[in-house]
Structures are given as structure tokens and as C-alpha cells.
DODOKE-130430 format. One line per field, with one value per residue (C-alpha): x, y, z. Coordinates in steps of 0.1 Angstrom, whole numbers. Layout:
residues N
east: (X_...)
north: (Y_...)
up: (Z_...)
***
This chain:
residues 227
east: (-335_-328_-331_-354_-372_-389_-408_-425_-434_-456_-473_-501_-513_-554_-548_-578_-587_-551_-533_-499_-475_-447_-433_-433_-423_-395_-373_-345_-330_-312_-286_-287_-262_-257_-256_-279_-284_-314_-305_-321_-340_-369_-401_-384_-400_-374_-396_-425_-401_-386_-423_-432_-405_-412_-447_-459_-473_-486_-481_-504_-491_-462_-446_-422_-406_-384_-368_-389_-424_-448_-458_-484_-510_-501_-532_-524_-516_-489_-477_-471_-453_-429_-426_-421_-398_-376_-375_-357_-366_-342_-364_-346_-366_-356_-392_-376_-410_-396_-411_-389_-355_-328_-331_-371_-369_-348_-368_-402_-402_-388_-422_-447_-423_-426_-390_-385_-372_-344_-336_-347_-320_-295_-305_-312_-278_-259_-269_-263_-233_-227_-237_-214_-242_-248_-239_-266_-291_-314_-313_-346_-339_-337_-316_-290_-278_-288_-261_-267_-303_-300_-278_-306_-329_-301_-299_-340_-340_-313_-325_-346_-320_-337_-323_-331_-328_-343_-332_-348_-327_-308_-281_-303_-303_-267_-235_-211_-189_-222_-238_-200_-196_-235_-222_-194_-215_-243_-216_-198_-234_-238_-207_-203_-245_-247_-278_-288_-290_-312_-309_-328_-306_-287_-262_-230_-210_-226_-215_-179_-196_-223_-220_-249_-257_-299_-306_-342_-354_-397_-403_-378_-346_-321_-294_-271_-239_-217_-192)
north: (319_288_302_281_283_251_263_242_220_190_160_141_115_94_56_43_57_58_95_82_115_119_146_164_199_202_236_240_269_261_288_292_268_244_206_192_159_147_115_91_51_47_58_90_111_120_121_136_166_166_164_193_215_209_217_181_181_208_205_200_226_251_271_271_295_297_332_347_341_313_282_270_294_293_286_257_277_298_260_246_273_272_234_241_271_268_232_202_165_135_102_68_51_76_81_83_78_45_55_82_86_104_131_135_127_159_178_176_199_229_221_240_269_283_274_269_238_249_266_234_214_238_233_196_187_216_193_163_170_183_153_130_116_135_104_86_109_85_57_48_43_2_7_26_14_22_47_62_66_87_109_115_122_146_158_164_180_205_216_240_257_256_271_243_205_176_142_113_83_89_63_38_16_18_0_12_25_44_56_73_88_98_116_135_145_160_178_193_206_222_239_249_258_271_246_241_200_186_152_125_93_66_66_65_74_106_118_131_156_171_206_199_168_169_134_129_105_96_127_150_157_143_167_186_182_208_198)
up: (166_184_221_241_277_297_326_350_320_333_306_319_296_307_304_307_344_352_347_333_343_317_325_365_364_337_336_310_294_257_242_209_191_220_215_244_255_269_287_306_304_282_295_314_294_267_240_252_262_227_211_235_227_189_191_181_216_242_277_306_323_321_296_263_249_214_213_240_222_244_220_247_232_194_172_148_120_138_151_117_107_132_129_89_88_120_136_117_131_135_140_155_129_102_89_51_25_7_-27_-25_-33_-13_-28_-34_5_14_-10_3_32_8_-10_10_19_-18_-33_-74_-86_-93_-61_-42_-62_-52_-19_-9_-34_-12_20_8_-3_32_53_24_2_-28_-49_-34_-47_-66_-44_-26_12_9_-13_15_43_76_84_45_55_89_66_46_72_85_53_53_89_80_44_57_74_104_142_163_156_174_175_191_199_165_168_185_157_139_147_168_140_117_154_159_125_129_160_148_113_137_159_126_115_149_148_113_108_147_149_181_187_212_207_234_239_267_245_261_227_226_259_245_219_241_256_281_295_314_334_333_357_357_344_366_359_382_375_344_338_315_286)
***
């Protein structure tokens, strides 16, 4: 997996009596194992495109499709599943549970999808050893850093092995020199896992790393740009 289609995707949100139109007619088409970046201002529509294309949202109108099957007509249960099994998520405010530690945090989506404790310690230890924090295991997340905790919420989106990863704004709230090594860390998971990335952003430190660059503009897309 990890082949996605956008066609003719349009969001229309009701404001009161005002129709507030996120998104006007978006068409993409995502390769497996590509890094995409979805750039643009805030309010362009970046996240209501990454919440459409993992099935937190449904369009207005269009179409999306992962791996040739349409989401737009998915019942709920089929929805979840997808979300569980194949779609990892990267939040700018790292959405770790504090009561948690690192590694109950990573550990709670292999819950539902039937995995032994012992086979979920292999795991989440596995990727957090990966993304360079396995000794921070037991620490709760105010206890880490804030480069410390987007690796564990790296760590959490990956675990399930999943074929496509989206990130929203993940560097949005690190220094220059976390937001950089944040970068490269995604990049090397890309490459080495062949997850596809689509990560939302104006981040200008990310434009080195990305394979395909997609302008969005008030809901359009003003242009792409490759490598």
C-alpha cells in the first residue's frame, strides 16, 4: 500500500450562514514511498487535505483513493480500520497522553490490532530504538524535551508499520537545530521503511528533503514542484 489518488476533491465547511470553502477542487496523485510536501500559509487548506486523505474527514465532493479502493463511500467500520492498520499520524502538538510514558505512548495503537505483550515490546522497543530513544522509555512526555517528544510520536505513528504517514506542521514548534534533526529522522524512515510521508508545512527547512513539493493557495493548488 501507500498509493494514493485526489480527484476533484472540494471541503466546504457551514459557518454560521456563511459556506467557508477549504478546499476548491484538489487533484494529486502520491507514489508509493514518496516524501510529499504539502506547502502553503495557514488557512490554505493543508490540514483539511491531510485529514481528508486520512479518513478523519470526508470530502464534499470528489474522490480518494488508497491503492485503487475509493474511501468516500467506506462505512465507519471499514474507515477505522484503515486508519488503525495502514495510516500512522504526526501532530504539530504531538498529542502524547501525559500519564503515559514513552513507551506506554507507542504502545497503545498495537493494542486494538491483537498483538501479545510480548510481541508489542519487541515492537515499540524496535522503533524506538530506531528513531534514537529507547533509553527514554519510561519517561512521561514532560519529562522529554520537545524534540524527544515528536520522536515519540514518530515512534507511535510508525509502530504499526503502516504504508502511508501523515504529518501536520511537525516541526512547527522545535528549534531550528530539533526541527532539522526531526527532518532528516523522518526522511531516513522514508527511505529505509519505504513509508510514504506526506507531511503539511511553510517550512522552509524541509524543502531540501522533499521529493514533491504541492503549493496550495485558498484551497487550490498553485503549482508542484519535483525534487
Amino acid at each position: 500500500m501507500g498509493n494514493i489518488k485526489v480527484e476533484n476533491v472540494h471541503k466546504t465547511y457551514k459557518l454560521g450562514e456563511t459556506n467557508v470553502h477549504a478546499l476548491r477542487g484538489i487533484d494529486l496523485k502520491v507514489d508509493k514511498s514518496e516524501f510529499i510536501g504539502i506547502i502553503g500559509p495557514s488557512g490554505s487548506g493543508k490540514t483539511t487535505l491531510l485529514n481528508i486523505i486520512g479518513c478523519i474527514d470526508v470530502p464534499t465532493s470528489g474522490n480518494i483513493t488508497i491503492d485503487g479502493e475509493s474511501t468516500v463511500n467506506l462505512d465507519d467500520r471499514h474507515l477505522t480500520y484503515l486508519r488503525r492498520n495502514h495510516i500512522g499520524f504526526i501532530f504539530q502538538s504531538f498529542n502524547l497522553i501525559p500519564v503515559l510514558d514513552a513507551f506506554e505512548n507507542v504502545e497503545l495503537p498495537l493494542i486494538p490490532l491483537g498483538y501479545d505483550g510480548e510481541q508489542r515490546r519487541e515492537l515499540v522497543n524496535d522503533i524506538l530504538e530506531k528513531v534514537g530513544i529507547l533509553e527514554f522509555a519510561k519517561h512521561k512526555p514532560d519529562e522529554l524535551s520537545g524534540g524527544q517528544r515528536q520522536r515519540v510520536a514518530i515512534a507511535r505513528a510508525l509502530v504499526i508499520k503502516p504504508s502511508i504517514v501523515l504529518a501536520d506542521e511537525p516541526t512547527a514548534n522545535l528549534d531550528s537545530d530539533t526541527g532539522n534533526k526531526i527532518i532528516e529522522l523522518m526522511k531516513h524512515m522514508n527511505e529505509s521503511l519505504h513509508t510514504t510521508f506526506i507531511i503539511s508545512t511553510h517550512d522552509p527547512r524541509l524543502l531540501d528533503y522533499i521529493d514533491k513539493k504541492v503549493f496550495l493557495e485558498d484551497g487550490r493548488i498553485s503549482r508542484t514542484e519535483s525534487g
